[in-house]
C-alpha positions in Angstrom: 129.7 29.7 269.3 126.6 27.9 269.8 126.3 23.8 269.2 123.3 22.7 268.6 121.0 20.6 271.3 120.0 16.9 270.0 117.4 15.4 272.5 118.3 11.7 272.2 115.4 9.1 272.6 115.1 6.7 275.4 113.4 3.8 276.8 110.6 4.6 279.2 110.1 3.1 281.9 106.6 3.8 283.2 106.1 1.2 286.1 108.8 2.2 287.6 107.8 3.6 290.8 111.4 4.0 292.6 112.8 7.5 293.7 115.8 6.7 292.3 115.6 3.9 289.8 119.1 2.4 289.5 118.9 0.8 286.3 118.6 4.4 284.7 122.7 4.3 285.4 124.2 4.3 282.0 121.3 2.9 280.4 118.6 4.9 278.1 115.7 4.2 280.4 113.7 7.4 281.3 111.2 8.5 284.0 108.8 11.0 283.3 106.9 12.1 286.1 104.9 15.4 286.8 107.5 17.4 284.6 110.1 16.0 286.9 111.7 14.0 283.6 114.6 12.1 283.0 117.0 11.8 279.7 119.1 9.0 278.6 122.6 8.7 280.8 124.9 11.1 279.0 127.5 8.8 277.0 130.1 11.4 278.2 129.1 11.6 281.8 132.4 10.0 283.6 132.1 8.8 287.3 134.9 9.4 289.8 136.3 8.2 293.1 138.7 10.0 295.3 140.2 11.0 299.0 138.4 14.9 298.2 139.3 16.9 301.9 137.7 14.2 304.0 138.9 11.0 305.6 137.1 8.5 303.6 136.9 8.4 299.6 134.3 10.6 297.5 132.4 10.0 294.6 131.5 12.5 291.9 130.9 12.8 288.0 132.2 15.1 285.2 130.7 16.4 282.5 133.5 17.5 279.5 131.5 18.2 276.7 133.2 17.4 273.2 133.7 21.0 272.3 135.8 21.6 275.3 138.9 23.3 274.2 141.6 23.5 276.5 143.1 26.5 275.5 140.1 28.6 276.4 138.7 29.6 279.7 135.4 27.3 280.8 132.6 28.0 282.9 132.2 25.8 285.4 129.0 24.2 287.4 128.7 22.3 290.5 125.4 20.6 290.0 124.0 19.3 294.0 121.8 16.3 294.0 118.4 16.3 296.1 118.3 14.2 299.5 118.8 10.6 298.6 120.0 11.4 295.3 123.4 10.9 293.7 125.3 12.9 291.3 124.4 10.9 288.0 120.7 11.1 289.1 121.3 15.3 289.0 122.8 14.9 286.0 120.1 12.6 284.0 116.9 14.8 285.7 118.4 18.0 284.6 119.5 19.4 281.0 122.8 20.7 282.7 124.7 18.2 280.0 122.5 19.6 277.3 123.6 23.2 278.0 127.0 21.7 278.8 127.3 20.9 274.8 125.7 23.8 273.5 127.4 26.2 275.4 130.6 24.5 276.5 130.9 24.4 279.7 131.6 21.3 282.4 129.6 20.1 285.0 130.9 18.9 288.1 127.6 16.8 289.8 129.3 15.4 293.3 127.1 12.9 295.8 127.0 14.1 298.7 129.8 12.5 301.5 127.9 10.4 303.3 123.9 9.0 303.2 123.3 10.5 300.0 122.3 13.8 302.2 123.8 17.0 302.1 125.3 18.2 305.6 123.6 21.4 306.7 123.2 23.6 309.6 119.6 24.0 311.7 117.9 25.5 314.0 117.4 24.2 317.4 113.5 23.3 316.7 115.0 21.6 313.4 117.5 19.5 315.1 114.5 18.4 317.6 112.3 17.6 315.1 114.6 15.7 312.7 115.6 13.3 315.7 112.3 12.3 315.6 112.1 11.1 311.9 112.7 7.6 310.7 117.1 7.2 311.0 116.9 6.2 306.6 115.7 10.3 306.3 116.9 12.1 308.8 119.1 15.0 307.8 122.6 15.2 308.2 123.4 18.1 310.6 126.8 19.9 311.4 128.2 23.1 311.3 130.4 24.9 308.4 133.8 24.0 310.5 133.5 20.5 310.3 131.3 20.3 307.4 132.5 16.9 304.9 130.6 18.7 302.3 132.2 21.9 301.9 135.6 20.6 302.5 134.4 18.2 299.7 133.3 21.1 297.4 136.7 23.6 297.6 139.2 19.7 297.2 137.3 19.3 293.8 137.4 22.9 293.0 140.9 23.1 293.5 141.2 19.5 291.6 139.0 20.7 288.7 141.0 24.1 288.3 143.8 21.7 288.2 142.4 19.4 285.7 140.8 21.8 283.1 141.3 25.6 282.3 138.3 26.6 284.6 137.6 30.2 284.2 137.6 31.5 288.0 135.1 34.3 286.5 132.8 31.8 286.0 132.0 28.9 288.8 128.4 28.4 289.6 126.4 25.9 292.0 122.8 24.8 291.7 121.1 22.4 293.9 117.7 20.5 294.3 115.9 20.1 297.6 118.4 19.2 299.9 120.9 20.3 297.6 119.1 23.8 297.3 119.7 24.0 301.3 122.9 23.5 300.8 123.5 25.5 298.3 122.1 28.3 299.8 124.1 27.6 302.9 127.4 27.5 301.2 126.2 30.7 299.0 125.4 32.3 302.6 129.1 31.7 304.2 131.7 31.1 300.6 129.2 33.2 298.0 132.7 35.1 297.1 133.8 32.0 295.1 130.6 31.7 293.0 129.4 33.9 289.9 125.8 33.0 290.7 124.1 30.9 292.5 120.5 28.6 292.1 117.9 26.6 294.5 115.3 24.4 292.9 112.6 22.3 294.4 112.1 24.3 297.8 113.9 23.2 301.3 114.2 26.8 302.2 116.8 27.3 305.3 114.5 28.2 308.6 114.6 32.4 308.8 116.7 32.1 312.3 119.2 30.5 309.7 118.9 33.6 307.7 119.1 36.8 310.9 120.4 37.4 313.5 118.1 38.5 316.4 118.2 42.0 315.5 117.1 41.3 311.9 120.2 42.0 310.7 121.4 39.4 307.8 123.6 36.3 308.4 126.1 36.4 305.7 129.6 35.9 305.3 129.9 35.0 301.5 128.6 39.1 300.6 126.2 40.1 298.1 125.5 36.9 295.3 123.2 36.8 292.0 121.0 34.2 293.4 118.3 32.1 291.4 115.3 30.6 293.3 112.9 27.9 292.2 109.7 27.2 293.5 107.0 24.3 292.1 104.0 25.8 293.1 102.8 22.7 294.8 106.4 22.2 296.2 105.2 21.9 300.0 107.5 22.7 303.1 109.6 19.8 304.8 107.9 18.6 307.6 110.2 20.5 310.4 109.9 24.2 308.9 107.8 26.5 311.0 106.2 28.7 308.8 103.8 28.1 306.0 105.3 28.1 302.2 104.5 31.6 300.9 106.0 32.9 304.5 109.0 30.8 304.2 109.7 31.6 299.8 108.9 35.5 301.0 111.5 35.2 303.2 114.1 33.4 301.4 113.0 36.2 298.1 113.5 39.4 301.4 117.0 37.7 302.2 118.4 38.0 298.7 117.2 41.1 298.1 118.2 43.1 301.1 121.7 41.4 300.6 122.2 42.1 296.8 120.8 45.8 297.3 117.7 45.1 294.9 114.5 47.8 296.4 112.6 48.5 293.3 109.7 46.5 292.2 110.6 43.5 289.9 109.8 43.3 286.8 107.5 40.4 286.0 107.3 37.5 283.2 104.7 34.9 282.7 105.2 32.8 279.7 103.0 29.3 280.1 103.6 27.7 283.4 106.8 29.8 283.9 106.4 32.6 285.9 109.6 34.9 286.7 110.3 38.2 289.2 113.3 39.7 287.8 115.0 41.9 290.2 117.4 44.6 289.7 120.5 45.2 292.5 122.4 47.5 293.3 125.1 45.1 294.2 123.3 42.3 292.0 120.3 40.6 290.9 117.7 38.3 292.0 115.7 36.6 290.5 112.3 34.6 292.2 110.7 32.1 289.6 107.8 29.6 290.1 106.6 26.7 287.7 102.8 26.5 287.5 101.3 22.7 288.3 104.3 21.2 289.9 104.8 19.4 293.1 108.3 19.0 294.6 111.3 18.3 292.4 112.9 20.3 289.4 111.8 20.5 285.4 114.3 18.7 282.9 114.2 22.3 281.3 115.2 24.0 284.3 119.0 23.7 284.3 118.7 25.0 280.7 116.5 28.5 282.0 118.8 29.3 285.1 122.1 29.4 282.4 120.1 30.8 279.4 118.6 33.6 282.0 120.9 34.4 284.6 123.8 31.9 284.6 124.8 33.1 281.2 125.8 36.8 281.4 127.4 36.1 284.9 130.8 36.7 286.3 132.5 37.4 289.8 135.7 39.8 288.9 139.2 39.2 291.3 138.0 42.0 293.5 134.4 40.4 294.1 132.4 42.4 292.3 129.6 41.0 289.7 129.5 41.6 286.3 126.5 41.5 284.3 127.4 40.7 280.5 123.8 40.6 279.4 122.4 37.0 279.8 121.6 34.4 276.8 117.9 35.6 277.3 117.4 38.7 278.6 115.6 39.5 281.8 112.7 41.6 281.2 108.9 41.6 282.3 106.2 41.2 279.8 105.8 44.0 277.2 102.0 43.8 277.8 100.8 42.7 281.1 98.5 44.1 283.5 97.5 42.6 287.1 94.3 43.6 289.5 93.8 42.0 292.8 90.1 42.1 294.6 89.7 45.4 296.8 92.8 46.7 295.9 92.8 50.4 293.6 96.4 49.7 293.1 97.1 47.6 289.4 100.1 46.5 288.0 101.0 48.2 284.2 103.5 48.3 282.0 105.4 47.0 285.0 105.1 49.6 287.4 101.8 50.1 290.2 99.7 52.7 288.9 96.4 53.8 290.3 93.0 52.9 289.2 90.2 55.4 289.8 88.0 52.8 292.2 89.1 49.3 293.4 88.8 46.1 291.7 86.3 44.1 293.1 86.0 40.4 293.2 82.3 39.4 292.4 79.9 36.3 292.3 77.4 35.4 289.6 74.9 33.4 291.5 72.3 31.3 290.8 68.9 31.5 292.3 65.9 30.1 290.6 64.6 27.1 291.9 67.2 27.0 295.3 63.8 28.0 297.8 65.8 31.1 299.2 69.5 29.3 298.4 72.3 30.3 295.7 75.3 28.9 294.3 77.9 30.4 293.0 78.3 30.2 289.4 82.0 31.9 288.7 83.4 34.6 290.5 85.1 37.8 288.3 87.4 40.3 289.0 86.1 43.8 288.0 88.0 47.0 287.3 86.4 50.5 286.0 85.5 50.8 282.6 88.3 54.1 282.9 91.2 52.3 283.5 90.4 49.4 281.1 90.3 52.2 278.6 93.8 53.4 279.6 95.3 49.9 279.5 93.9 49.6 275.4 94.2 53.0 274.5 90.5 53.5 274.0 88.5 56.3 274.4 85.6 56.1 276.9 82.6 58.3 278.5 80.2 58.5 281.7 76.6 59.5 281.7 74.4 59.3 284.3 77.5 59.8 287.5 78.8 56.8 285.8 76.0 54.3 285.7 76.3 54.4 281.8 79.5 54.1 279.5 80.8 54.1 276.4 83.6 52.9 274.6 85.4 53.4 271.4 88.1 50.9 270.9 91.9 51.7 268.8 90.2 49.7 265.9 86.8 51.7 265.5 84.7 49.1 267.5 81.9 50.6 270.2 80.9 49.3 273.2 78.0 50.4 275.8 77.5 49.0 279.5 75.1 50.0 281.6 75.0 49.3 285.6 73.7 46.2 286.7 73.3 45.1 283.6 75.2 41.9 282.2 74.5 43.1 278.9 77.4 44.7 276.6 76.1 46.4 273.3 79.2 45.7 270.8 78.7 48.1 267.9 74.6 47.5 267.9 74.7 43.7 268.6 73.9 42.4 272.8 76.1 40.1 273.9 76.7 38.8 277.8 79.4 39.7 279.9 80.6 37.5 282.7 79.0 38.8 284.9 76.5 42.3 285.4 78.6 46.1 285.6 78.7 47.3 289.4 78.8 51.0 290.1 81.3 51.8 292.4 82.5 55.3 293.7 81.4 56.9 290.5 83.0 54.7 288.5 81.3 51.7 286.1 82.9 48.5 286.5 83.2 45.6 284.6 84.8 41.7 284.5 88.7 42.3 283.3 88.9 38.8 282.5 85.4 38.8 280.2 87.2 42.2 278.8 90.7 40.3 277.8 89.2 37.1 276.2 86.1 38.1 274.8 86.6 41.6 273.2 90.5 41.6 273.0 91.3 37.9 272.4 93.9 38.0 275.1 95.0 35.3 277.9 93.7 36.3 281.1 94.5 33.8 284.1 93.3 34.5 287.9 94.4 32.2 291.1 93.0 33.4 294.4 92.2 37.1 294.4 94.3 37.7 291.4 94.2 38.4 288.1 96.7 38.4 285.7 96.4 39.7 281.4 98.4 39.2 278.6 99.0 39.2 275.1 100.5 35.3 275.0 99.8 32.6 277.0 100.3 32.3 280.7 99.4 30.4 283.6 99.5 32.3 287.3 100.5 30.4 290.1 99.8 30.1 293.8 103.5 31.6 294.8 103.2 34.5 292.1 99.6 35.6 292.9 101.1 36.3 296.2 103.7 38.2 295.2 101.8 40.4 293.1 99.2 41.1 296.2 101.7 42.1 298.0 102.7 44.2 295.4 99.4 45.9 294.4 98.7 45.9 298.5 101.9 47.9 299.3 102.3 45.0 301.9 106.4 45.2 303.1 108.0 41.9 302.6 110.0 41.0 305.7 111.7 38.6 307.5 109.8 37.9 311.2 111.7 36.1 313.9 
């Protein structure tokens, strides 16, 4: 049974310029920058110290919501704090406690053992750079047998169990920025313990983390539902090697080899939330980028991972994963349709399907009064009037080898374009297009976008070479657009030493 979520007002703080303001703790002060928000500090968040398989003490906080019942089996989540972070930061920057009372389940959200930095394992060139970096932000480095932090994690999994009627079906870890990297390294080497798994906020692991020199995967955990974030301004940390679409391609190529998943996704764009849902044989993955964010996690992102993925998720006592269906299920858009420029491939119904010429990315330019110069006035993806026609379910006709066309809309409405004409004749009225038809192996093309908005009423949103249609609104990002070339391009996704 659901509870219902109450958003509880707080204080802002605005000035505040402070990665981790401290008077947040157990105040109702909240910091709202670029979608990376806080929420009041959770009355029922409870802080903890104790000697948690290491030397020295530990510090972490718990998260009980009031509809815990201790006769029933409880999900449980570790929640991993960002670099320089602490566990009550994790827990006021997410919605983790929100989903926590709706859905009753506890939160574990530990700080890391020592320096407020996770300790993770790197690659020779990592280790060389790091020991260059200022001593306050260098990373901690060791290997998984003398790790503080994974000792730390199984002593409070084992405590927890003991504490609370965990449901062993059920454990989960999600981590932010350094926390993603060590997340993903503990999913890499102890996945078997976890139901699922989450990154957020970048700090991909270095692809020589990731394969062995053969290309063969480096993996001890076995195959893991695995959840990965990307702000599509996220940025790379400054020792990684490879630029960031190379280095989330790879982390996306990792997953999917290892949880069996070699169809096509299928693909979701709702705002600034963009999703690749993919199907395994062994499990799913899924790849998911927020539109207009820099580096961090969303206060609503917590409350996606569970409601998406999280949710329908358990790990049975003989390791394998079982799929319950999710809060929300994971499907692509009903209607969506993606071109990129010089590619005759397009993405339908989601599936590739073939257009009859490519689509071609063109410039309206501006002459007059330039003495021989141009500028370029907009530039518009166009597709053949034939396969726009197939995507609407209208009826259409060449004359002339294609230089003329018609068009007879589902709702009675006409259409006429002519080639090299930016003129469109809509039952007998003339109205502009975004730019002029081009003639192109037989075929009449025109601007999908102009198409979408203008004569459909549809969202059409293009970054780089790519367009993206729907029937709702939706924002395409930097990291998606480049999925989806690779996609309509046939390009192999793969790991590169």
């Amino acid at each position: 049974m659901e509870h219902q979520i109450k958003i509880l007002p707080g204080t802002p703080d605005d000035n505040n310029r402070d990665y981790l303001p401290e008077s947040i703790k157990c105040s109702d002060i909240v910091v709202n920058e670029n979608g990376n928000n806080s929420q009041p500090y959770p009355k029922g968040l409870q802080e903890f110290h104790g000697i948690m398989g290491n030397d020295t003490e530990d510090e972490w906080y718990e998260y009980v919501p009031a509809c815990y019942d201790p006769a029933k089996k409880t999900p449980l989540v570790f929640a991993m704090h960002g670099g320089l972070m602490t566990g009550w930061g994790q827990a006021v920057y997410t919605s983790w406690t929100m989903v926590a009372d709706r859905d009753n389940i506890i939160v574990v959200f530990p700080n890391a053992h020592s320096r407020r930095l996770w300790t993770v394992e790197a690659s020779d060139l990592e280790r060389k750079v790091d020991a260059q970096l200022p001593v306050e932000i260098r990373q901690n480095l060791g290997d998984n047998d003398h790790n503080p932090d994974i000792k730390l994690v199984f002593a409070l999994l084992d405590y927890l169990k003991g504490k609370y009627n965990i449901d062993e079906e059920r454990i989960f870890m999600q981590g932010m920025s350094n926390g993603n990297m060590f997340t993903s390294q503990f999913t890499r080497y102890f996945g078997n313990v976890l139901a699922g798994a989450s990154g957020a906020g970048g700090g991909t692991p270095n692809p020589r983390l990731l394969c062995n020199s053969d290309g063969t995967l480096k993996n001890q955990g076995g195959p893991t539902p695995m959840w990965t974030s990307i702000p599509e301004t996220n940025g790379c940390p400054p020792w990684c090697e490879y630029d960031d679409d190379t280095i989330y391609m790879y982390t996306r190529v990792y997953w999917n080899q290892l949880n069996g998943c070699h169809a096509d996704p299928e693909i979701s764009i709702i705002g600034e939330d963009a999703f690749a849902f993919y199907k395994g044989e062994k499990c799913d993955n899924v790849f998911f980028e927020i539109k207009n964010r820099d580096h961090g996690q969303t206060l609503d992102e917590a409350a996606i991972v569970w409601d998406y993925f999280f949710s329908g998720l358990r790990r049975k006592a003989d390791g394998t994963i079982v799929d319950e269906g999710s809060r929300i299920p994971r499907k692509g858009d009903s209607f969506a349709v993606a071109v990129a420029d010089g590619c005759p491939t397009a993405w339908f119904k989601n599936k590739r399907v073939e257009m009859k010429a490519p689509a071609i990315k063109w410039q309206k330019l501006k002459y007059h009064g330039l003495n021989g110069g141009q500028k370029v006035k907009g530039e518009y993806i166009c597709v053949p009037v034939s396969f726009i026609a197939q995507v609407f379910g209208a009826e259409y006709r060449y004359e002339e080898d294609g230089a003329v066309a018609y068009m007879t809309l589902k709702d009675g409405r006409t259409l006429q374009f002519a080639r090299g004409s930016i003129a469109c004749v809509i039952g007998n009225d003339v109205r502009c297009m975004y730019c002029e038809a081009l003639h192109r192996e037989g075929e009449l093309c025109i601007s999908l976008e102009w198409f979408a908005r203008f004569i459909m009423n549809m969202c059409a949103s293009k970054c780089g070479d790519v367009l993206y249609v729907t029937d709702h609104h939706a924002e395409l990002g930097v990291t998606m657009a480049y999925l989806i070339g690779n996609l309509l391009h046939n390009k192999e996704e793969k790991i590169v030493l």
